[in-house]
N, C-alpha and C positions, 0 to 999 in steps of 0.2 A: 265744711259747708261754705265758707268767706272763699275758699277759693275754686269750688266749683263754681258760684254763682258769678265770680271776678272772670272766670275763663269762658262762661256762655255768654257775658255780656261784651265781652271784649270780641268774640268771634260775631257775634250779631252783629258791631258796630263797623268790622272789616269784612263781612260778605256785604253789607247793606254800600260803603262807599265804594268797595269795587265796581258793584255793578251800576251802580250811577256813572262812575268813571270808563267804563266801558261801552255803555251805552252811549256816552258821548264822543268817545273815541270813534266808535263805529258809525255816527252820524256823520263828523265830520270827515271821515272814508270815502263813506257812499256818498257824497257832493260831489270830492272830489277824484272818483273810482279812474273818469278814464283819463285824468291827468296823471296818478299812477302808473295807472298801463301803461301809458306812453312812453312815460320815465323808464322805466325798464328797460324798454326797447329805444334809448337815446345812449350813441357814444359822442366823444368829445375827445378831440385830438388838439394842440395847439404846436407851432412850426417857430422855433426860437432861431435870433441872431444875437450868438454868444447866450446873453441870460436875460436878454427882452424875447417878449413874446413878440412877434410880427404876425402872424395869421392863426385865427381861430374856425374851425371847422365841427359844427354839432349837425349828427345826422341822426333823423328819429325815421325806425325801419315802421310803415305803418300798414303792411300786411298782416291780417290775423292767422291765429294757426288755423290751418284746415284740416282733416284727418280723409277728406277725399286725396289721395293719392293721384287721381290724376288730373289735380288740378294742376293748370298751367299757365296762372296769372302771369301779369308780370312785378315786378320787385319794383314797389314804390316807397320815396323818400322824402320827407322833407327836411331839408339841408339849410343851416345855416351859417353864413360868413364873413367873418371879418379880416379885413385882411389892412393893417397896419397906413400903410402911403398908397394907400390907392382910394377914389374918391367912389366908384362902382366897383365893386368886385361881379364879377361873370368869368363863364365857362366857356364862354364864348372866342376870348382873348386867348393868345396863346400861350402868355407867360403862366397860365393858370389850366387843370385837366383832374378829370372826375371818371374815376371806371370803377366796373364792378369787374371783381374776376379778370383784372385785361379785356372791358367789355365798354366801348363808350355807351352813352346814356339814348336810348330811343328819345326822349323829348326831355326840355329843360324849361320850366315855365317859372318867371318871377313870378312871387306872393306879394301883396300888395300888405301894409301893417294892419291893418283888420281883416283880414282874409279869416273865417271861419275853419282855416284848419291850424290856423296859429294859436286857437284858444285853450287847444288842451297842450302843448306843445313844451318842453320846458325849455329853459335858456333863450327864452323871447328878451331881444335888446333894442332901443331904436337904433343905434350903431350899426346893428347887422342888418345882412341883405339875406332873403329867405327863399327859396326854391322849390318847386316842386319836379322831382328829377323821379324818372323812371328809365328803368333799364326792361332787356328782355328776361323772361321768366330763367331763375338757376336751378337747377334739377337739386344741387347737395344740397345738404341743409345748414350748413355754415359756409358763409362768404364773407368776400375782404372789401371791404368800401373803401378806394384808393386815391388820395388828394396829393395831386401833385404841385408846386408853384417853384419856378425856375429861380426865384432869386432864395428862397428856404428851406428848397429838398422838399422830402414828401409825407405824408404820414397812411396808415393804417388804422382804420375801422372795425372791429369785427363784430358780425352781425349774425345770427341764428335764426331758425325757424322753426325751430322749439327751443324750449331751456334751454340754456347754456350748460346746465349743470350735468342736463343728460347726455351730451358732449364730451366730458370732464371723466378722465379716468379714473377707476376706482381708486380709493385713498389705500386699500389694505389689501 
């Protein structure tokens, strides 16, 4: 009997703080839901001399998925960077180049540090310089975000437009 009654109070005492604990986990989710999302769909590349870093490049893909097939947005980013001895980094300059696909960007617009699409955004720095880059629409559904800068070579992005995982060949 002592150890039936040890065993119902001990399981009442562990369903009762889980779900306090859960509850609260899931509150502080949903605050911060679409700062997740975004995270997901943010890569980070970084472009080394020897074993310093010299430029850092974080690009958050902010297209949703769409299941209309023939949509034909276009592929927007917001791009962040830093890039070591340079006082403005831009896309503009030619020591530095941004493509999708071997595609330059339709429009390249600075963000200013309160811009409302930096607030869900991760990897927000004062250091860095923030962009709003868009390309023309890419039919595949995975592409290569391409940073190039002449004094550090180049780096690779890769980006989806569904899971990544459903991309991923089977394991077995």
């Amino acid at each position: 009997m002592y150890k039936i009654l040890t065993t119902v109070i001990t399981l009442a005492l562990l369903a009762g703080c889980t779900s306090k604990e859960e509850k609260a986990l899931m509150q502080a989710y949903e605050k911060k839901k679409s700062y997740h999302q975004q995270l997901q769909k943010t890569e980070k590349i970084q472009l080394y001399n020897g074993l310093i870093t010299k430029a850092v490049l974080t690009a958050t893909y902010l297209n949703e998925q769409n299941i209309d097939k023939n949509n034909k947005s276009d592929e927007v980013f917001v791009v962040g960077v830093y890039i070591e001895e340079s006082e403005e980094e831009s896309f503009d300059q030619e020591e530095y180049s941004l493509t999708l696909n071997g595609n330059a960007p339709k429009s390249i617009k600075e963000l200013e540090a309160d811009d409302p699409l930096l607030k869900h955004i991760s990897f927000v720095s004062e250091w860095n310089y923030f962009y709003l880059v868009t390309f023309s629409h890419v039919s595949s559904k995975s592409f290569k975000l391409i940073f190039k800068s002449e004094l550090y070579g180049k780096g690779e992005l890769r980006f989806a437009k569904v899971a990544k995982y459903v991309l991923t060949k089977k394991a077995f």
